[in-house]
Structure formats: C-alpha cells, structure tokens
ZADO-1210 file (C-alpha; in nm, 4 decimals, padded with zeros to 6 digits):
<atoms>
<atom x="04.3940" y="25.8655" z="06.9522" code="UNK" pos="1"/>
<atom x="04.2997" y="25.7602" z="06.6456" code="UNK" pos="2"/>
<atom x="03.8706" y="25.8975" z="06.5003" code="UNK" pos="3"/>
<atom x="03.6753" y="25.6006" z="06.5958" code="UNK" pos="4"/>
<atom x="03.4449" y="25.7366" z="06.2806" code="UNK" pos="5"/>
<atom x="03.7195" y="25.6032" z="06.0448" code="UNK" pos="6"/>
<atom x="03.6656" y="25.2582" z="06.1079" code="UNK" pos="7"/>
<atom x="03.2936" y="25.1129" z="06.2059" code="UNK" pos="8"/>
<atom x="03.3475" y="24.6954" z="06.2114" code="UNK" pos="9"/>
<atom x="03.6989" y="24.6518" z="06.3816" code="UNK" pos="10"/>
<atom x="03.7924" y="24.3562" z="06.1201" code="UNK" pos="11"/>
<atom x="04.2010" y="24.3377" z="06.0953" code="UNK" pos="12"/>
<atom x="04.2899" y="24.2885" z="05.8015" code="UNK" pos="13"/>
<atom x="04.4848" y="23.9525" z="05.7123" code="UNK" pos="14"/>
<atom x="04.7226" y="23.9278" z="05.3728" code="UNK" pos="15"/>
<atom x="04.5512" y="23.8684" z="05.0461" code="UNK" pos="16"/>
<atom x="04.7102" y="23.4539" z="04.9561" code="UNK" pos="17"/>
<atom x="04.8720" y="23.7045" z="04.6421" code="UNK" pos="18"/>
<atom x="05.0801" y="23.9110" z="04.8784" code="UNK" pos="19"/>
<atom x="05.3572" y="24.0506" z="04.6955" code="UNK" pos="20"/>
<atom x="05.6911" y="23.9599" z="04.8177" code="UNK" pos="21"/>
<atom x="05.7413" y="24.3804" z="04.9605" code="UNK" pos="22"/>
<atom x="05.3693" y="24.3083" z="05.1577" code="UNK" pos="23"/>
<atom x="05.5268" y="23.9632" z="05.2858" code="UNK" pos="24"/>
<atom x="05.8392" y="24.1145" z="05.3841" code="UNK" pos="25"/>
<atom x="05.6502" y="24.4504" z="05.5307" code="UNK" pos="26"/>
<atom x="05.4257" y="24.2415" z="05.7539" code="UNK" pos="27"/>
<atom x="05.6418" y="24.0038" z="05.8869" code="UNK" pos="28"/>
<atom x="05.9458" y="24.2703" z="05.9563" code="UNK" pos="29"/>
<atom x="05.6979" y="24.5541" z="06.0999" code="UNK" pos="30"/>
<atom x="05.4993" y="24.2736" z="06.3141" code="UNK" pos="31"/>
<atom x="05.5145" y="24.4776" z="06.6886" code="UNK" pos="32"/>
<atom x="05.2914" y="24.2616" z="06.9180" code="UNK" pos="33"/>
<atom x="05.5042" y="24.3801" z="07.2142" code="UNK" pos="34"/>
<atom x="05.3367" y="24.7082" z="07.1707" code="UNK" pos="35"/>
<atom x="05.0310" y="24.5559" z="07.4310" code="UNK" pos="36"/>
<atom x="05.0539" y="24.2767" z="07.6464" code="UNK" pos="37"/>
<atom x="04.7131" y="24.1592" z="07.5388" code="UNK" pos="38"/>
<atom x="04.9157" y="24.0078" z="07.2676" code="UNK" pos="39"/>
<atom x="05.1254" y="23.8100" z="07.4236" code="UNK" pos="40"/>
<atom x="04.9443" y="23.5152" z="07.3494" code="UNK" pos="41"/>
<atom x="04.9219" y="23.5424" z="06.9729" code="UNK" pos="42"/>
<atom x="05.0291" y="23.2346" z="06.7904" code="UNK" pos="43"/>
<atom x="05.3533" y="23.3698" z="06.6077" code="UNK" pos="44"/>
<atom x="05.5329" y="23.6545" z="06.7984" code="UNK" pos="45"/>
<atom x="05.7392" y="23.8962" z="06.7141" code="UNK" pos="46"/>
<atom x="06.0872" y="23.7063" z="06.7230" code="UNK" pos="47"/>
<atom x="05.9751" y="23.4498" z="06.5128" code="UNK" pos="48"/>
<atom x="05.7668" y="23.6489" z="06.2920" code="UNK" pos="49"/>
<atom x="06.1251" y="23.8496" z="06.2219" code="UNK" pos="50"/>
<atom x="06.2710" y="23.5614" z="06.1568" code="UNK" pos="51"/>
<atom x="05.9974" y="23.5072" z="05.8532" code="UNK" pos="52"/>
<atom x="06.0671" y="23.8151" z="05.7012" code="UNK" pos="53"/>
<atom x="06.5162" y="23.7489" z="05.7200" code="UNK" pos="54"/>
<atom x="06.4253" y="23.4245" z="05.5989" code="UNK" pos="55"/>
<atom x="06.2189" y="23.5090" z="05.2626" code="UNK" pos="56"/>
<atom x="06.5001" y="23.7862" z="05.1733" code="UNK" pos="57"/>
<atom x="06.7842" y="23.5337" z="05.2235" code="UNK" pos="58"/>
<atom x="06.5515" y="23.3328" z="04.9391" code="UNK" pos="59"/>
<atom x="06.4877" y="23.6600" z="04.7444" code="UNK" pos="60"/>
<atom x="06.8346" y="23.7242" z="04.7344" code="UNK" pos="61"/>
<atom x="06.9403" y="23.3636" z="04.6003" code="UNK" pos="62"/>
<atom x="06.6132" y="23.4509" z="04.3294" code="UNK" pos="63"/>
<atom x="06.7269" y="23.7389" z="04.2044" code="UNK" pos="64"/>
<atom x="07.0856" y="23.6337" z="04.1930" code="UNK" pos="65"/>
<atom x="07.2941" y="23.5797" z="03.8437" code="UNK" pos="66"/>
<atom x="07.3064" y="23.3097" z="03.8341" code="UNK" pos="67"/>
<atom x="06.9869" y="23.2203" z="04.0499" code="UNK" pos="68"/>
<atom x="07.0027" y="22.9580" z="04.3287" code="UNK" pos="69"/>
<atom x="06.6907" y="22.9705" z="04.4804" code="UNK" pos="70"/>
<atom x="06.3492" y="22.9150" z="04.2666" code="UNK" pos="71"/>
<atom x="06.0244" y="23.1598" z="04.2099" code="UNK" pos="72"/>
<atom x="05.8461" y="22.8472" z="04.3939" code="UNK" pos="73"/>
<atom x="06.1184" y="22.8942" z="04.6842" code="UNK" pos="74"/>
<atom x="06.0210" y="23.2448" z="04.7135" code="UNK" pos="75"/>
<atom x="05.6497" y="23.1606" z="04.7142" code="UNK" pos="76"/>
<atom x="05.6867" y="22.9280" z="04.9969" code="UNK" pos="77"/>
<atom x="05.8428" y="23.1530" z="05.1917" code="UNK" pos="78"/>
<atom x="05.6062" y="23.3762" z="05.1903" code="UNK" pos="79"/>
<atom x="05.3435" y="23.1474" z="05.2371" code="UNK" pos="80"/>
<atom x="05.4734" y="23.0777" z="05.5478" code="UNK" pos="81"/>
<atom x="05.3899" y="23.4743" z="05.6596" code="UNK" pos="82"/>
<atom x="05.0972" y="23.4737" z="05.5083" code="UNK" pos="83"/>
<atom x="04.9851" y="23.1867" z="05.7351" code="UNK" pos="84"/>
<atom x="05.1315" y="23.3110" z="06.0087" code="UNK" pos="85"/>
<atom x="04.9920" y="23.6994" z="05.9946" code="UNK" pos="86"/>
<atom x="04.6435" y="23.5610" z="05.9124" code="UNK" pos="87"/>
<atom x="04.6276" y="23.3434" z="06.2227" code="UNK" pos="88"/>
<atom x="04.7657" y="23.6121" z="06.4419" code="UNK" pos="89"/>
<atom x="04.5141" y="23.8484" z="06.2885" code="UNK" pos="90"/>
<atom x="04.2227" y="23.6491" z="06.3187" code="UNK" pos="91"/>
<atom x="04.3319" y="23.6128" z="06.6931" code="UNK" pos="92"/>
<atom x="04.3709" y="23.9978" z="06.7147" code="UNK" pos="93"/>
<atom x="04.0124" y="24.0662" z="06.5914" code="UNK" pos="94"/>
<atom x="03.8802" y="23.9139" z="06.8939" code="UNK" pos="95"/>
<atom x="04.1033" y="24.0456" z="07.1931" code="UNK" pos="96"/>
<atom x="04.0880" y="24.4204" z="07.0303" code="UNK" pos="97"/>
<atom x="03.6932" y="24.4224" z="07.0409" code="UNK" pos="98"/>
<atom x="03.6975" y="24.2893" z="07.3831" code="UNK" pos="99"/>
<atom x="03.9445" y="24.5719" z="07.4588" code="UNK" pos="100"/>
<atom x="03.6639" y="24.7922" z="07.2606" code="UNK" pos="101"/>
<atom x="03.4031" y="24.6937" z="07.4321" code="UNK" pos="102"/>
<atom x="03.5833" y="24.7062" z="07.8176" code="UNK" pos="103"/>
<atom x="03.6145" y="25.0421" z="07.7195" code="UNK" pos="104"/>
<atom x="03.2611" y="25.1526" z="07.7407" code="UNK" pos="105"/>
<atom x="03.2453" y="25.1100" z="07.3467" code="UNK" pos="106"/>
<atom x="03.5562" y="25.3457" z="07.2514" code="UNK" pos="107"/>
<atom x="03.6609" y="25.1682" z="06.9450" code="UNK" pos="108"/>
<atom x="03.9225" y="25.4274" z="06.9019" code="UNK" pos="109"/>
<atom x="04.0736" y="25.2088" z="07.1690" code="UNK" pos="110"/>
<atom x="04.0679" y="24.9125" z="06.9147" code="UNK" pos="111"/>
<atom x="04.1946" y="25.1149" z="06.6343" code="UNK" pos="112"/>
<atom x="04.5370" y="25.2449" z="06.8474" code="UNK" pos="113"/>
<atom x="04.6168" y="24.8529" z="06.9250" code="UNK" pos="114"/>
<atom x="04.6501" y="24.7260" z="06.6152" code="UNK" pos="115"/>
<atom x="04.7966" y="25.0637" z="06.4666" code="UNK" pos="116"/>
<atom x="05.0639" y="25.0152" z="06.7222" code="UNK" pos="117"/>
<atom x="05.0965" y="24.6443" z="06.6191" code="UNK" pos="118"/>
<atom x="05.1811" y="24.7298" z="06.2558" code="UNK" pos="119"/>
<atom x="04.8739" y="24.5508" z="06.1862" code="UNK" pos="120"/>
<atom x="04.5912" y="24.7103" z="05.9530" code="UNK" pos="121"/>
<atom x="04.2511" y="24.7467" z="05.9510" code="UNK" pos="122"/>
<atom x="03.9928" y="24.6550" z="05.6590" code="UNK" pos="123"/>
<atom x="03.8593" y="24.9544" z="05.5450" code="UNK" pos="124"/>
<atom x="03.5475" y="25.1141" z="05.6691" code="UNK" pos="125"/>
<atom x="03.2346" y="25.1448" z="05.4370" code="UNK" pos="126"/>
<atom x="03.1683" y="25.4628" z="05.3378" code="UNK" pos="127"/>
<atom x="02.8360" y="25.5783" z="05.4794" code="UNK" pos="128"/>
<atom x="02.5653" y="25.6612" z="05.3208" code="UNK" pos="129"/>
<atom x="02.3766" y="25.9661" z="05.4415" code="UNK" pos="130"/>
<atom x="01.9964" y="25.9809" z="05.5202" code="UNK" pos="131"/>
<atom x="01.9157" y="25.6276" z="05.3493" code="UNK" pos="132"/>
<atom x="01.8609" y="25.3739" z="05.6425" code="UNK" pos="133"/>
<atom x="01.7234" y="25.4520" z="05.9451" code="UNK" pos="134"/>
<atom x="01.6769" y="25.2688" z="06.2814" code="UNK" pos="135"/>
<atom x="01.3772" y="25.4422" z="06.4743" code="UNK" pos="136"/>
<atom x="01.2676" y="25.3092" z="06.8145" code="UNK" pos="137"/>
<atom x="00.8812" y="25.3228" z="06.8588" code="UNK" pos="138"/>
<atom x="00.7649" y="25.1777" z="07.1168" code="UNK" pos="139"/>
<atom x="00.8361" y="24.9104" z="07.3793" code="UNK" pos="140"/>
<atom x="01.0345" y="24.6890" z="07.1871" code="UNK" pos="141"/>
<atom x="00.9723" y="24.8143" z="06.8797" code="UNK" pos="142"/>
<atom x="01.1638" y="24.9721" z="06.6160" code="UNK" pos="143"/>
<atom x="01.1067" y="25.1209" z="06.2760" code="UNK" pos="144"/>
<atom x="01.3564" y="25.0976" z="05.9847" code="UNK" pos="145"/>
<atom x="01.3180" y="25.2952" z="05.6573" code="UNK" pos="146"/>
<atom x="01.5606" y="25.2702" z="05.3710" code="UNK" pos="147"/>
<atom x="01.5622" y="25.4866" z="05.0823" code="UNK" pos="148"/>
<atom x="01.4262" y="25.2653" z="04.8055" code="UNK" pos="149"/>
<atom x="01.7268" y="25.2087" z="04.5585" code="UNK" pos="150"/>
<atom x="01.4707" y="25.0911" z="04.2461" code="UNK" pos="151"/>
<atom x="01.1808" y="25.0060" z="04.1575" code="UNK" pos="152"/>
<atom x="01.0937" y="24.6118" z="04.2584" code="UNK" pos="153"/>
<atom x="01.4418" y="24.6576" z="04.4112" code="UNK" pos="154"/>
<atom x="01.4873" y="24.3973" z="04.7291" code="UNK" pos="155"/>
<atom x="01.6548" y="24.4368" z="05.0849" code="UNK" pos="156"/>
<atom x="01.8062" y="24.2561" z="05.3385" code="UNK" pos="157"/>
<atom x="01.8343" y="24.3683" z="05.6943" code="UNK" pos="158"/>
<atom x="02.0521" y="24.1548" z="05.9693" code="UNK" pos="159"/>
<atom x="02.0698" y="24.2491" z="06.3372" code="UNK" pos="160"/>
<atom x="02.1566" y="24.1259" z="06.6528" code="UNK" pos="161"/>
<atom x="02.2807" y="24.2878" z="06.9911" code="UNK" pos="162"/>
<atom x="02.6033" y="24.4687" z="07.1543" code="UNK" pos="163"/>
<atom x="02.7059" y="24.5647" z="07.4452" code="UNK" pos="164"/>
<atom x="02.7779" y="24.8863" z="07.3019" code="UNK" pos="165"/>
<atom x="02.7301" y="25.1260" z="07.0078" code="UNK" pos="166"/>
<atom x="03.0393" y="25.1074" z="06.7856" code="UNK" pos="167"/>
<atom x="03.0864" y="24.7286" z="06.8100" code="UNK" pos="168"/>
<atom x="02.9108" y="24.4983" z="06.6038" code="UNK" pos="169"/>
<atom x="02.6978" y="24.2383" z="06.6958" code="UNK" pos="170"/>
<atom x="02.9250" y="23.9225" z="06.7199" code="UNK" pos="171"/>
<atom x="02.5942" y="23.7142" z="06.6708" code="UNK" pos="172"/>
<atom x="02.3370" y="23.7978" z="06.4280" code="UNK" pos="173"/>
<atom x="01.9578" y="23.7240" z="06.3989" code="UNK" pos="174"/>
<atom x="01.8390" y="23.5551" z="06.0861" code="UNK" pos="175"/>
<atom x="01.8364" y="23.7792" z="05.7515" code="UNK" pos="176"/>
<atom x="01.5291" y="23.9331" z="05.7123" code="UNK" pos="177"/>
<atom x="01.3907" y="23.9745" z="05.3024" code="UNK" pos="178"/>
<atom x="01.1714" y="24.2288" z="05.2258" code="UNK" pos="179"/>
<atom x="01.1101" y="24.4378" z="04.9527" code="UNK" pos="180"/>
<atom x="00.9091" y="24.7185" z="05.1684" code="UNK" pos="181"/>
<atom x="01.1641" y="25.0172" z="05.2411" code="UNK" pos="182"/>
<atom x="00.9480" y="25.0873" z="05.5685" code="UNK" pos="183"/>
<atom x="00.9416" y="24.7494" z="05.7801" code="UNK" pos="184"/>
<atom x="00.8975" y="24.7012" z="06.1978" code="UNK" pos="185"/>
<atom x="01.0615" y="24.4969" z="06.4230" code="UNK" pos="186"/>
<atom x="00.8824" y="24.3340" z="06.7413" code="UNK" pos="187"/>
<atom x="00.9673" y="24.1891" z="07.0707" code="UNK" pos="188"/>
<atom x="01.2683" y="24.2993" z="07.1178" code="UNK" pos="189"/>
<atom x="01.4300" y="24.2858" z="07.4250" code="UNK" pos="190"/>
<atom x="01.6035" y="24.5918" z="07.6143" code="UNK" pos="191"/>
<atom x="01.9623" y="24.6603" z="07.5571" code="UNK" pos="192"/>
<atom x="02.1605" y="24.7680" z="07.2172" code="UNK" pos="193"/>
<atom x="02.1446" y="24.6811" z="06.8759" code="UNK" pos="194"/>
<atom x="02.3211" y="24.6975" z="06.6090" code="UNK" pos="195"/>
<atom x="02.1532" y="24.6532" z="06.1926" code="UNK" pos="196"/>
<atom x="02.3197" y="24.6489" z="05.9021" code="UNK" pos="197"/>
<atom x="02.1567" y="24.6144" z="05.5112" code="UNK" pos="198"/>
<atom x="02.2053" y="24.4963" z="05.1624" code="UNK" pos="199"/>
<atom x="01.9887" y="24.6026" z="04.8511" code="UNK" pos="200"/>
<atom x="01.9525" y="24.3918" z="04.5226" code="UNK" pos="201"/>
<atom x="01.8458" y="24.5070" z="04.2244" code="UNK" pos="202"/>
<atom x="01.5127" y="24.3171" z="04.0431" code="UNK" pos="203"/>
<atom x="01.6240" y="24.0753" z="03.7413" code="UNK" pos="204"/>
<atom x="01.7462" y="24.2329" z="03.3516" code="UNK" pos="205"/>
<atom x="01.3857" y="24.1981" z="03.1453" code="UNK" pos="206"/>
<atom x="01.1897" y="24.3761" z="02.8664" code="UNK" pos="207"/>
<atom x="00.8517" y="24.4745" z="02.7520" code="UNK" pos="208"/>
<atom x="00.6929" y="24.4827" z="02.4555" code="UNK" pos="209"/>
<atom x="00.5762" y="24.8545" z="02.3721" code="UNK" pos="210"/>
<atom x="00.4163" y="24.8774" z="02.0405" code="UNK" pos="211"/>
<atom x="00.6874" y="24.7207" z="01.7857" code="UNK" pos="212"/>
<atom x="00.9578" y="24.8048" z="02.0603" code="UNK" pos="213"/>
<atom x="01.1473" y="24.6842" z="02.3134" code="UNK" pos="214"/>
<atom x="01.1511" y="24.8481" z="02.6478" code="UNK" pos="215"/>
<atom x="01.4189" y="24.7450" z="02.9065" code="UNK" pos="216"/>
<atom x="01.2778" y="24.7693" z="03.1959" code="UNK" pos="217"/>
<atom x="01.5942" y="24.7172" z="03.4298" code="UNK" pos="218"/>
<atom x="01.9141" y="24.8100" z="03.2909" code="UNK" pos="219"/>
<atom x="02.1149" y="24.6550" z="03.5784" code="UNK" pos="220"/>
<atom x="02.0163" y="24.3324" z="03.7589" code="UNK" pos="221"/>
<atom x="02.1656" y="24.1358" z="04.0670" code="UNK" pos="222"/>
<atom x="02.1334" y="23.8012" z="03.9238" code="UNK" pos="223"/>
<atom x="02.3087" y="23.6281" z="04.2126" code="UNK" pos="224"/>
<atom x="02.0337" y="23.7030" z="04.4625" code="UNK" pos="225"/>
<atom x="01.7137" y="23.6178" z="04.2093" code="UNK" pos="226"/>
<atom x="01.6450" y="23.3943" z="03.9156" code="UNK" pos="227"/>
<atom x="01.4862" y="23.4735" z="03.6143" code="UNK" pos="228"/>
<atom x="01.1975" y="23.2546" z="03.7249" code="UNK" pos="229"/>
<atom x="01.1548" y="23.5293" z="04.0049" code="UNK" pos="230"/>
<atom x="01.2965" y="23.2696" z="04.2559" code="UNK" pos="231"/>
<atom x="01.5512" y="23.4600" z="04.5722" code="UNK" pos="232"/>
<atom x="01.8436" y="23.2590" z="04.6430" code="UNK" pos="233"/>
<atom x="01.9275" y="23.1578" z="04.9737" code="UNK" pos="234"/>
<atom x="02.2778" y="23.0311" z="05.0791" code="UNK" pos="235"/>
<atom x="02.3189" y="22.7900" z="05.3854" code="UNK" pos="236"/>
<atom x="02.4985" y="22.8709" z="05.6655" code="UNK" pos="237"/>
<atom x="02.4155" y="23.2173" z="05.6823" code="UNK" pos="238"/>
<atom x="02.7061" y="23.3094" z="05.4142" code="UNK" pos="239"/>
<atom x="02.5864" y="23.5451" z="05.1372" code="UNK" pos="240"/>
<atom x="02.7416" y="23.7814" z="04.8390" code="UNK" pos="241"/>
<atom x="02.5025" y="24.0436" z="04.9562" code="UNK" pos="242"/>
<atom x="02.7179" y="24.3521" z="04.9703" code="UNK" pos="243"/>
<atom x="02.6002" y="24.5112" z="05.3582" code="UNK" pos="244"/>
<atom x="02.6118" y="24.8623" z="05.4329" code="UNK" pos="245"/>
<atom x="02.8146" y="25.0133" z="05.7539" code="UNK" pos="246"/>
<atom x="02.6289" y="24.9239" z="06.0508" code="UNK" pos="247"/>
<atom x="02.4065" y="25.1789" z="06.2610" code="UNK" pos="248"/>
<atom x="02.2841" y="25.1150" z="06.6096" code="UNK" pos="249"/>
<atom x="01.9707" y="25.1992" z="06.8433" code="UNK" pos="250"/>
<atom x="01.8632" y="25.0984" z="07.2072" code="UNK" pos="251"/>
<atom x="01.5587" y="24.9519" z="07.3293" code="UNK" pos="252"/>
<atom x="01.4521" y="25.0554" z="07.6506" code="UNK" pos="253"/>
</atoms>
C-alpha cells in the first residue's frame, strides 16, 4: 500500500484546460474506474472515456496529415471534451475516496491505492515544514498554536474545522482567523478531532529615512493580502490567494 505520508489532503487531481494532446490522450486511454466498484457511478466510464481518447487520435491523425484534413481547433475540441469529462469524474472521485478514507478508521493510504489503481493522480502534497506550527491541547477545550514567526510585522492566518479522523481534512472549515501573534489560543472547543492549517504574509515593501539614506525596511512584501495604507484584504466567500501550509491535527478531549 501506498505511504499515507506522501499525500496529506486527498485532492485528485483534474487536467490543467492546457492539457497537451499526450496528457489528453494519457488520461482518457489509462481511465480504469473498473478497478473499484465505488466507481461505478462516475459520470463518464471507462468505455466511453476510451472512446475519447480513439476519437482525438483519429483527429490528430487527420492534423498531422500532408495534406491536413482536420484543423488545430478540431484537435482542441477534442480534447476538450476529456478534459471535461476527467474533471467531472475527478471531482466526483475526491468525495467517494475520502469517504473510503475515512470508513477506514482514517487510513488514507486506502484513498491513495483507489485512485492509483484508477489511473487517476493525486495533487501533490505540501512539503512539510518541520518544527514551525504547532497545535498544543491545554486544557478542556483549549488549544495552543505557535508558529515560527516568518518576519518581522509578518501576518498569519490559521483555518480549522473538525474530522472524523487524523489524516483527512476538515470538509468544513471555521472562519479564518488573522493574527499577527505567532502564539495564539483557541476556546470552546468541543471534543472530537481537528484538523488546522496556516498561511503567512509578509508586511508591505517601505523605507526609512536614516540620515541622508534610504533604508528598506522589507525587501519582499505580499501586496495581495495588505495595502499600502496598512489595510488587510478580505475576499468574500471564504476564497483567498493565501498560500496554506499541509494540515496538522490534534484532539480535544
């Protein structure tokens, strides 16, 4: 079975809209949902997914002919249509392989082996980041988390919510919390399993006068997440460019 360490979110990864015609054809002509019954539902399955792939290299062929008889814009559409279909099957996939995860006491190995076995992929995993952020229960329904500080006047932003089980995710998520303290507490929490995830943004590019010099102060900024007039930007329906860390999980008893 496959290291459940590799992989912390369980996200499958769907083709990028500029999918090469090889990563169009790959996709559609590697697609194995019979691997697992619990795909049997997926909106495209394998027949017709094959039939995708034979389709786009009839078109390829007529492309690259001499003289051509097919168009670049022929070829495009036809792998459109894969890249359509693989995305909704993926999306699809994401959900039943979690719940598979999860039914499984939390073994997300379990998740990793069915879509391996699908000839699906998985987005890859962050790389972690040793001895930085901590999750540190404290008390009754209390828990401490301390991030190595990044920068000076640097910012942070923490989202949590619960699991059933370490390894998976929270499928719904609190509200972000801002802070720019690297030791904050959480209250009232309720027993069970958590999981927390951060971001960190840099404070905004200025300079200081220091004698008849200029001092720059920040060399790097994050202008996306403050403005120059020291105002955070907040983006509605809980969507952000804040870059998150992998997730890491506690339990309150």
């Amino acid at each position: 079975m496959s290291d459940p360490k590799k992989v912390t979110e369980v996200v499958v990864k769907k083709l990028s809209r500029n999918a090469t015609y090889q990563e169009a054809l790959d996709a559609a002509l590697g697609q194995n949902l019979s691997s697992s019954t619990l795909f049997a539902g997926l909106t495209t399955d394998d027949a017709t997914m094959h039939g995708y792939g034979h389709a786009l290299e009839v078109v390829h062929t007529k492309f690259k002919a001499h003289p051509p008889t097919a168009t670049s814009q022929d070829e495009q559409t036809a792998i459109d249509v894969i890249i359509d279909a693989q995305g909704d099957n993926a999306g699809v996939m994401q959900g039943i392989v979690r719940k598979a995860a999860r039914d499984a006491g939390g073994n997300v190995g379990v998740a990793i082996d069915l879509v391996k076995n699908a000839n699906y992929k998985l987005k890859s995993a962050k790389s972690p980041v040793e001895n930085t952020f901590k999750a540190k229960v404290i008390g009754s329904g209390e828990v401490e988390i301390t991030t190595k500080a990044v920068a000076v006047g640097a910012g942070y932003v923490r989202q949590f919510g619960s699991t059933s089980a370490k390894g998976i995710p929270p499928e719904q998520c609190q509200e972000m919390l801002f802070s720019n303290e690297v030791d904050i507490v959480i209250t009232f929490l309720r027993p069970g399993i958590y999981g927390i995830h951060e971001a960190s943004f840099l404070p905004i590019s200025r300079k200081s006068n220091s004698g008849t010099q200029n001092t720059q102060v920040e060399a790097k900024a994050t202008p996306s997440a403050i403005t120059k007039a020291h105002k955070r930007i907040f983006v509605a329906g809980g969507q952000s460019n804040y870059n998150f860390g992998e997730w890491i999980y506690f339990t309150v008893t």
